[in-house]
N, C-alpha and C positions, 0 to 999 in steps of 0.2 A: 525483205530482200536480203539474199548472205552476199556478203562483197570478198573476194578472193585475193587474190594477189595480183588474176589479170584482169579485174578488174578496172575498167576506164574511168577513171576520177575525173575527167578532165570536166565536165561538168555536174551538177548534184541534185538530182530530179527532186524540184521544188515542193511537188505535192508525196513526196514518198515519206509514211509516217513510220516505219520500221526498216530497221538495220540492224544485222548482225554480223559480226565482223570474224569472218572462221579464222582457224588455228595457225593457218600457213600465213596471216596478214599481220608480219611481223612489223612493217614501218605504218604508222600509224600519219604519220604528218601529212601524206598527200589528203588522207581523209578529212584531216582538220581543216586544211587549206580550202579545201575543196568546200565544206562546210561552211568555211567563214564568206568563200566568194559567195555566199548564196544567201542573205541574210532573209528572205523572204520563204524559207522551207520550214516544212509543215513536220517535219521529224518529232514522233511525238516517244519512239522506243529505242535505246540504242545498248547495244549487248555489245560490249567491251571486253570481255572477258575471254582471256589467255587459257589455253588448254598447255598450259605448265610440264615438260617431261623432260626430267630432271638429267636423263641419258641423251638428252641432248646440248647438255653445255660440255663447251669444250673447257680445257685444263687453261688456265693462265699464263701456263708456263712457257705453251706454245702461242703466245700472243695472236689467240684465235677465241678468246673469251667471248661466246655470245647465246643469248638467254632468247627463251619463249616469252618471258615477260615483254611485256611492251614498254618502253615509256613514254608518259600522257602528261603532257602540260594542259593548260586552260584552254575547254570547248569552246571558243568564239562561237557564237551563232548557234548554239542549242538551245535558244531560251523556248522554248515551246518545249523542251522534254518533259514525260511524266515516269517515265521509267529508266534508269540509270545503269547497268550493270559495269563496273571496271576494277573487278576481279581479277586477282591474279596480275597484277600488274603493279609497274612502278613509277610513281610519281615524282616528278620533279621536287627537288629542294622547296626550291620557290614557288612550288606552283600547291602541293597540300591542298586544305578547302578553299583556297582562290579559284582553282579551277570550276568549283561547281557556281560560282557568283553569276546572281543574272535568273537563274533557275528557277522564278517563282511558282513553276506549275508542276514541277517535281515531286512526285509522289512516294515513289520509292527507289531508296539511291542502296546500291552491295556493291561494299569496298574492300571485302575479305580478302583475306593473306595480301594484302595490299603493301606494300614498303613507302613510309614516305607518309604516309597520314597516323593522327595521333590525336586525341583528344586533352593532352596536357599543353595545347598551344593555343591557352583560352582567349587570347587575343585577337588570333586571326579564327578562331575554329566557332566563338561564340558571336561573331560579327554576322560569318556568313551562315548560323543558324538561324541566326533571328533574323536578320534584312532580306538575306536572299531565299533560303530555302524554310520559306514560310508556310506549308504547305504539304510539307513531308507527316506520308505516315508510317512508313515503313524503312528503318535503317538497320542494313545489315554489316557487321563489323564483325566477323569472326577469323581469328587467325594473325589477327593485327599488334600482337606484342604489347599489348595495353595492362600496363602494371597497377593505375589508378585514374580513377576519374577526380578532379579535384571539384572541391566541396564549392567553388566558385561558378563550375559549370553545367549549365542547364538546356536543356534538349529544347528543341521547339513544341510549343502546347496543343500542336496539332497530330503529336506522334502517336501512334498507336504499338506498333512490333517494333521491340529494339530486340536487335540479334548482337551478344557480344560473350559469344562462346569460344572456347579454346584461346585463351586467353591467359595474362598473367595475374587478374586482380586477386588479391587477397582481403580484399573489403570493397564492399557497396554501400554509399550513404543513401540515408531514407530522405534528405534533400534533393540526390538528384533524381527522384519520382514526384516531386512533390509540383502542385499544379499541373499534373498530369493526369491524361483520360485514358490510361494503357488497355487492350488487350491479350498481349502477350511478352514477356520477356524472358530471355535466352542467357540464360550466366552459366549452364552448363560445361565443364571440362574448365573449369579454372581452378581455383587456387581457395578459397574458400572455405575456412575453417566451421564459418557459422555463421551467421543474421543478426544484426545487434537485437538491441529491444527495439527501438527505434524501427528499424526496416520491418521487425514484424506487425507493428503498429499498420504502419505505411500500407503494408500489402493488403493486412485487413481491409482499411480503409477500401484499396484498388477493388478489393473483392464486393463489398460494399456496393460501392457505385456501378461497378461493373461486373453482375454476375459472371461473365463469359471470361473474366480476364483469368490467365495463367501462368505461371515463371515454372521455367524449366532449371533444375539444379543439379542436374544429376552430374554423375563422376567430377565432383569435387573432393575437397578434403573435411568432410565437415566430424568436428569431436564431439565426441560422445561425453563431452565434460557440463559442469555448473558454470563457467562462464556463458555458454551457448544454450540455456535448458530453454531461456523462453524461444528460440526459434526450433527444437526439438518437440517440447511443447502442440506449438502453430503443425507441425510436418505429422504429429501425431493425432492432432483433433481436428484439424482441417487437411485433408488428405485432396479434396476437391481444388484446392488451391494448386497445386502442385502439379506439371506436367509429366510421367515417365515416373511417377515418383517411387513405383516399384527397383525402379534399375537404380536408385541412389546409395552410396555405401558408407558407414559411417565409421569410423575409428575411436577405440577407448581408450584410456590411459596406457592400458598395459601394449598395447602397438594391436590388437583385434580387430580386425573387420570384420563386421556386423552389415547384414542386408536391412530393407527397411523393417519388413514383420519382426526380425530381431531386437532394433532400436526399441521399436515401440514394445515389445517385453520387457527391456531389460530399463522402460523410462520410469517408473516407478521407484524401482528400489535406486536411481541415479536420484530423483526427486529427494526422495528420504534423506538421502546422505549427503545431498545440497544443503536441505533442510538443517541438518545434526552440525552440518561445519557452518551455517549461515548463527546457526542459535550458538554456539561455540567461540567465533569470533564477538558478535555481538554482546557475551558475557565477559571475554578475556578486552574489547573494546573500553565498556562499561567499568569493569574494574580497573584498567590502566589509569582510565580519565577520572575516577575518583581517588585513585591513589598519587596520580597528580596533584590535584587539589587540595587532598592533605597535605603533600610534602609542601605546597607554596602558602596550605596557610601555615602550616609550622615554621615554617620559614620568616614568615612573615608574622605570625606570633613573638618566636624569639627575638626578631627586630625591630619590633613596633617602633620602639621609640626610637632611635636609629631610625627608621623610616617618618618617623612625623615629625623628628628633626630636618631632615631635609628636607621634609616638606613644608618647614615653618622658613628656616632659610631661605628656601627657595621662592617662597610666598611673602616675603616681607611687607607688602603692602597692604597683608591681609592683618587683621585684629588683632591676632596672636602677632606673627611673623615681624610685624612693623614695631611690637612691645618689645621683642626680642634686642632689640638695638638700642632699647635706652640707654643712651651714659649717664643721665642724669637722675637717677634715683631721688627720691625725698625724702625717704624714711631709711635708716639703717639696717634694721633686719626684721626678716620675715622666721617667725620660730614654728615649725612643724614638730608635732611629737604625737604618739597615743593618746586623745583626747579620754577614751574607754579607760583609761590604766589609772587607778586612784592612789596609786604610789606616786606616779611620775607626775602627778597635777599637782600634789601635793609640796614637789621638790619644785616645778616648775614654778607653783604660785608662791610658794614662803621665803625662796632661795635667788632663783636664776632673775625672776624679773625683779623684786626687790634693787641687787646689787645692778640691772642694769639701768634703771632710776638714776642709782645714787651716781653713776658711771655718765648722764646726761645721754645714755644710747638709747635712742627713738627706735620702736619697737612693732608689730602688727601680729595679731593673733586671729586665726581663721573664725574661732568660735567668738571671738567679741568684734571682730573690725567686720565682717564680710556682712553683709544687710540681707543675702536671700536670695535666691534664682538661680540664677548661671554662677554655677560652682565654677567650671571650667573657666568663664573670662576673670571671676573673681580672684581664682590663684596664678593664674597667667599673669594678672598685675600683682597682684603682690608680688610674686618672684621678680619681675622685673619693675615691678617698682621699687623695690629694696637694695642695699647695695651688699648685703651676705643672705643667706639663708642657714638660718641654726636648725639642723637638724639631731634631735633627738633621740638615737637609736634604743632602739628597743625590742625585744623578742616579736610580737606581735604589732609592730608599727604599719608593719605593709599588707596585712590581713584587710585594710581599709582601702579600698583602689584609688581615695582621694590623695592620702599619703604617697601611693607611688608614684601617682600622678604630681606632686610637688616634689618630692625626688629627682625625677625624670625630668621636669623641666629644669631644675637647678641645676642640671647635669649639661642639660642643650644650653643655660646662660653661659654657662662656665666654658664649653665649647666655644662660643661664638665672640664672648670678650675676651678669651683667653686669658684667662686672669682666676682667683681662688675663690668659688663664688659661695662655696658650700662650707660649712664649720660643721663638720660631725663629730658628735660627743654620744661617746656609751656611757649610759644611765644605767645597765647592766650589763649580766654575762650572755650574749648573744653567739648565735650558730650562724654565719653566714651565709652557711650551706640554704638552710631554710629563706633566704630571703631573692627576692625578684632574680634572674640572673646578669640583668645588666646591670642592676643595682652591686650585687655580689661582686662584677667583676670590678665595679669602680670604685666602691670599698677597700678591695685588696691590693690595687695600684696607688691608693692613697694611705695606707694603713701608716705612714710616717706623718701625717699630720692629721690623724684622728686623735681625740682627745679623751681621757677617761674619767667621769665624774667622780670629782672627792673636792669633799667642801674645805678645801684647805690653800693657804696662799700663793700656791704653786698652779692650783687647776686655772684659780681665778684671773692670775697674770696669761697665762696661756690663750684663757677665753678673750680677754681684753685685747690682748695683741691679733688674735684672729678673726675678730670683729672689726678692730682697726686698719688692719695689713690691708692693703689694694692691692697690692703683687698680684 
């Protein structure tokens, strides 16, 4: 039945299951009214929709502003609908998907060029998908100013056609297809550069389970670039997939529009040169990240010890870190030199330890005192069981990693008691250049209290005081 303008609302033929409401039935409220007093009607199709001409609105100016759109708050008493149309028209503020609540047996609802409904008002819009219009297979939304669909929101699992063409999206998640049975979908005349990987995934899948199923894409924006190859790819090999896919146009870098048979010529030599810049980063990738890694172990080469210093401090309660703190020493000095060098053993055994005997300075020597094993805990206590450390310079002392390794900690003692923990004496003409470079720098910030062997009463007064001095 078409209901007019003179049409008689005043009551609403209970068993009448179609309505359509022509162009001239601009107040819609008697119909609703009329609708609601009838709660018992069999209305199962109801065509809403505005025949919109746009030479019929008046200017503003002359406070005569009035439209062919209708406006439609909430159908009371349609719960038997299966067919929806309210096109072309404009919805209440408040009224949005509230109006359609109630609508269990609603099949197919078209809301196109509609003002007033949106799918970013996941609140109220995915309430009344899933509670009320449980049931829907077909929703038409085209024309609707939909910028995105947010990744929260999800269609009812009974849909089948989603229409949401002429539109503003610039991206489709392969979420919002997912637990769905589609067989067709409409993105045509948006905003759509391309398909992630994701959606092309997705679609296969749809394709899959539903041979029949198809998405129309046509007059979007889709590029002809390596961001988008795998849905170029999909539009090339699966053409079956694809509605209209002849009328679809693609753009290249250079601003080109290419038709489909074009594309697919020109995807190849795109693949290639995806290819050459995908193998290009991936070597300039590659060599960044290893040239990282050189600079932080160099980095971390140069500071070792400076680094396993604060990490001994910092660690005090650890084996090392907790020796670090002795005040109490029991032995006077810990003597390191070239054990290899039969000059310096020679000097060491007839001269230096002799006079420290006679001097009553208690003494420890790596190669007589240390029993075996753990070198590392071995010289850790000595250094810090000792209250100086005599170190021995010599041209090749630190060719021996052990040597530097006793350097290095005498250097962290001396750091952390702040006091003079190290007595170094040149036993000959050494280059400093050649030696460790933390060693080198500590050397030449102390070069006024290094001492120069000579067996004469001058050296030995020197040694004695520096052996003695706690400063």
């Amino acid at each position: 039945m078409v209901f007019t303008a003179d049409t008689d609302l005043s009551t609403f033929p209970s068993k009448l299951e179609n309505v359509c409401l022509d162009e001239n039935f601009i107040d819609v409220i008697p119909f609703i009214i009329a609708l609601r007093n009838t709660p018992e009607n069999s209305l199962k199709r109801l065509e809403l929709k505005s025949q919109h001409d746009p030479s019929f609105t008046l200017s503003h100016q002359n406070n005569q502003s009035r439209y062919r759109k209708r406006t439609l708050s909430k159908l009371n008493g349609a719960t038997n609908l299966e067919y929806l149309d309210v096109s072309d028209n404009e919805l209440l503020t408040y009224g949005r998907w509230t109006m359609f609540q109630g609508m269990h047996n609603l099949s197919v609802l078209k809301v196109s060029n509609t003002q007033g409904i949106a799918l970013c008002k996941t609140n109220i819009t995915d309430y009344c998908l899933k509670n009320d219009l449980i049931n829907l297979n077909e929703l038409e939304m085209k024309n609707c100013k939909i910028e995105f669909i947010p990744k929260t929101f999800h269609f009812p699992k009974t849909l089948k056609k989603l229409i949401l063409g002429e539109n503003y999206l610039t991206s489709f998640e392969a979420s919002t297809l997912r637990h769905l049975n589609m067989t067709y979908l409409d993105l045509s005349y948006n905003r759509l550069p391309g398909l992630s990987d994701e959606m092309c995934k997705e679609l296969t899948r749809l394709k899959l389970v539903n041979p029949e199923f198809l998405i129309n894409l046509q007059n979007n924006e889709f590029q002809l670039t390596c961001s988008y190859i795998q849905s170029l790819r999909l539009l090339a090999n699966s053409p079956q997939l694809f509605d209209q896919v002849d009328k679809m146009t693609f753009k290249t870098e250079n601003n080109i529009d290419l038709n489909y048979t074009e594309m697919v010529a020109q995807l190849p030599r795109l693949t290639q040169n995806c290819q050459i810049k995908e193998n290009f980063s991936f070597v300039l990738t590659t060599f960044f990240t290893h040239l990282l890694c050189l600079l932080v172990l160099a980095v971390f080469f140069h500071y070792r010890w400076k680094l396993r210093y604060l990490y001994f401090i910092g660690q005090r309660r650890l084996h090392i870190g907790g020796r670090l703190v002795n005040y109490n020493p029991q032995v006077d000095v810990f003597i390191t030199y070239d054990e290899g060098e039969p000059r310096i053993r020679q000097i060491l055994k007839n001269i230096i330890l002799p006079f420290l005997k006679e001097k009553n300075i208690s003494y420890i020597l790596g190669e007589v005192d240390f029993p075996g094993g753990d070198m590392v805990s071995h010289i850790s206590g000595a250094i810090t069981g000792t209250r100086k450390t005599l170190v021995l310079l010599s041209e090749d002392l630190f060719l021996d990693h052990y040597r530097e390794y006793e350097m290095n900690l005498a250097i962290m003692r001396e750091f952390n008691v702040r006091g003079q923990v190290i007595v170094p004496v040149f036993v000959e003409r050494v280059d400093l250049n050649t030696y460790p470079p933390e060693v080198e720098t500590y050397l030449r910030n102390q070069l006024y209290r290094c001492l120069v062997y000579r067996n004469n009463q001058t050296f030995w007064t020197l040694l004695l005081h520096a052996i003695r001095n706690d400063s």
